[in-house]
C-alpha positions, 0 to 999 in steps of 0.5 A: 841867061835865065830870069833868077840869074838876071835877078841876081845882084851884087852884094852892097856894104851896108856898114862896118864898125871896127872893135879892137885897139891898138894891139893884136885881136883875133876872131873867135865868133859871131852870132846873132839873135831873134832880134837880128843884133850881132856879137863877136867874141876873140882875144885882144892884146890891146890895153884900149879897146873902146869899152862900152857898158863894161863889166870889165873895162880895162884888161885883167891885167898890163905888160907893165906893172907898177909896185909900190913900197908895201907890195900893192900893185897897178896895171899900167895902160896906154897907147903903145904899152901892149908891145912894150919891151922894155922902160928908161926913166929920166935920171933928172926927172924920176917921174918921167919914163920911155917905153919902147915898144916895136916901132913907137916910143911912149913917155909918161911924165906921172910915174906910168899913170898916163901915156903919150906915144911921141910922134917923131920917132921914124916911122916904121923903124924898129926900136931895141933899145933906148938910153937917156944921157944922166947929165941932161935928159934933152939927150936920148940915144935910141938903137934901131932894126935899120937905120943904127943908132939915132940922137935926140937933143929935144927930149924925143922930138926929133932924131937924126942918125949917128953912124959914123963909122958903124959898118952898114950891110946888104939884104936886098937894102943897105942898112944898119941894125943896133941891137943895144945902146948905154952911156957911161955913167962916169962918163956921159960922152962914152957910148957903147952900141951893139951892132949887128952885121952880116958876121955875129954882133960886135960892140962899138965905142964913141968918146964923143957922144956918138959923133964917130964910133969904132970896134972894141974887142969885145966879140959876139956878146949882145948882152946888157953892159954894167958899169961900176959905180966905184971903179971908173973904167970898170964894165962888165958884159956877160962873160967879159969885164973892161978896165979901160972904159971898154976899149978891151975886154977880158974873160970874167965869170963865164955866161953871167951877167954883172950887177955892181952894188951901187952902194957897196964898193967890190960887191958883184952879183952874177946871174944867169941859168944856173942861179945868182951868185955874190962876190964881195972881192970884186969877182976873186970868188964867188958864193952860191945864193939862188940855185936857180935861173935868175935873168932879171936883177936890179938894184935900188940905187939908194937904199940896200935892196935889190929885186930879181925874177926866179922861179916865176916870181919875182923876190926882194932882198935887204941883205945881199940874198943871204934872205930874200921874200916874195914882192908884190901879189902872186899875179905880178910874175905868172909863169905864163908872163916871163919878166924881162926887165926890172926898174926901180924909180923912186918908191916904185918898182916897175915891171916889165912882162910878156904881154898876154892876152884877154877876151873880149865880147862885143854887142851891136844893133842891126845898124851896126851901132855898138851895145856893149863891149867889154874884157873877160879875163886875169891877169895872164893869158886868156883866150876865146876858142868859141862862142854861141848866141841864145835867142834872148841874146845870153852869149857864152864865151868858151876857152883856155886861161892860165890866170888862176881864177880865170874860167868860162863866161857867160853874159 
């Protein structure tokens, strides 16, 4: 063996220092300058990277947006909210609200200002939807990728498993998907969970507040279901409506979804791909109101107005969309962050997006001690491709926006 061959040693870690948050980061570059201090720039989906000397210290923008009554809005930030699919809010305490994202539940008890992520939920399991009992909030019901559908009767502490008579399938393990669940308003103990097996979802019933389940006849339809507040036994699925409290199901407005009027009895609206229609018969006949794509409606529960996502805003109506106006700042529904779900909780609107991405920028000494880190980014998706280092440490930050005022960086 020759003497540089010899000399030759194994590389030694001298240190290593982590920069993200709870989200998705991806690495766009690194650079060094003439004093040996290290820089990274990429793209975060996280809502808490640790920002120090910040010129921007939070995202441009959250996956939840809160709205209030005059339009003015808020980015909501917290653990867990970078994945959030969708948000429940306590029907005995409208302050509190769930947010589930992939595997984790969050909960807020001041209107989304603050989040925790609630520990016992199983870990690893992946949860896709949540329902909160109207007649005591102790009482969560969540549908999970795995192990079906699971009961808490300590406001989230715990949870055990409810799947008597939901069928379970092989693929490679035994288990058991719920893809939605709901509780009867009229009737709490009445519970509906969509399951999915080796053959198309089938929606399944329990009178007894999940204690035993059986099939409805309500076939491949992993919709939401809606319930009227006027009728007790009317609910609606899309493209289906009960009169029997779910236990069978007739053909009704083909493809849409149903939004009952909480305040006027026999008013239905119908929305889907092909615009948002008004019935005021209780589904005889219908009237065209939007031509346009409209998959997110909701309705205030106690004043006459509803709000719905079209044509990449989202609009608010006090007269049944005969009239209807842009609500809240254009950056609340970008085309780029497609709305999922909309929910009114007291004088607030809450609103559920795609979530996007921001850049982040990072400085650290040769010890590997953190300088500066902080976002670049609006209120959409944007994205670092490249970066380069001057010697008296000026970094610039190049790549794609599709925020309106987004662009490239230097600092």
């Amino acid at each position: 063996m020759s003497t540089d061959a010899q000399s030759i040693q194994a590389p030694v870690l001298e240190w290593y220092k982590t920069v993200s948050g709870s989200g998705t980061s991806t690495l766009a570059g690194v650079g060094t300058d003439a004093q040996g201090n290290f820089y990274v720039a990429g793209s975060t989906t996280s809502l808490d990277l640790p920002t120090v000397a910040a010129v921007q210290s939070t995202p441009g923008g959250s996956p939840l947006l809160r709205i209030n009554a005059f339009g003015s809005s808020t980015n909501l930030y917290g653990p867990g909210l970078e994945g959030i699919s969708s948000i429940s809010l306590d029907p005995e305490n409208p302050s509190t609200l769930y947010a589930i994202a992939d595997g984790s539940i969050s909960r807020s008890r001041d209107g989304g200002n603050t989040w925790t992520i609630l520990t016992g939920f199983p870990h690893a399991t992946s949860i896709l939807s949540l329902a909160i009992d109207p007649t005591n909030s102790n009482t969560l019901y969540a549908a999970t990728s795995g192990l079906g559908v699971l009961k808490s009767t300590d406001a989230a502490v715990t949870w055990i498993p409810i799947n008597n008579g939901i069928p379970t399938y092989y693929t490679g393990t035994s288990q058991t998907t719920a893809v939605g669940i709901f509780i009867d308003p009229n009737s709490p103990n009445v519970l509906f969970c969509f399951v999915d097996t080796n053959y198309p979802s089938k929606l399944y019933r329990s009178t007894d507040h999940g204690a035993s389940w059986s099939p409805t006849t309500l076939g491949p339809n992993p919709g939401p279901l809606s319930f009227d507040p006027f009728t007790a036994g009317a609910i609606y699925a899309p493209g289906s409506r009960s009169t029997d409290d779910g236990q069978t199901w007739t053909p009704f407005f083909p493809s849409h979804a149903v939004l009952p009027d909480p305040l006027h009895a026999g008013t239905l609206f119908g929305f889907g791909a092909d615009g948002l229609y008004q019935s005021t018969d209780s589904g005889l006949t219908w009237n065209l109101k939007i031509n346009s794509p409209v998959y997110v409606l909701t309705a205030d529960p106690k004043q006459p107005v509803l709000y719905a996502f079209t044509r990449n805003v989202v609009i608010r109506s006090a007269d049944g969309f005969n009239t209807y106006s842009y609500f809240g700042p254009p950056q609340a529904s970008p085309v780029s962050q497609p709305v999922s779900q909309l929910l009114v909780a007291g004088t607030f609107l809450f609103v559920v997006r795609t979530p996007g991405y921001n850049v982040y920028v990072a400085k650290l000494d040769p010890d590997g001690n953190l300088l500066y880190s902080t976002y670049f980014g609006g209120s959409s998706f944007d994205t670092a491709i490249g970066m380069a280092v001057g010697n008296d440490g000026s970094v610039y930050v190049t790549g794609q926006t599709l925020h309106v005022n987004g662009g490239m960086a230097m600092i």
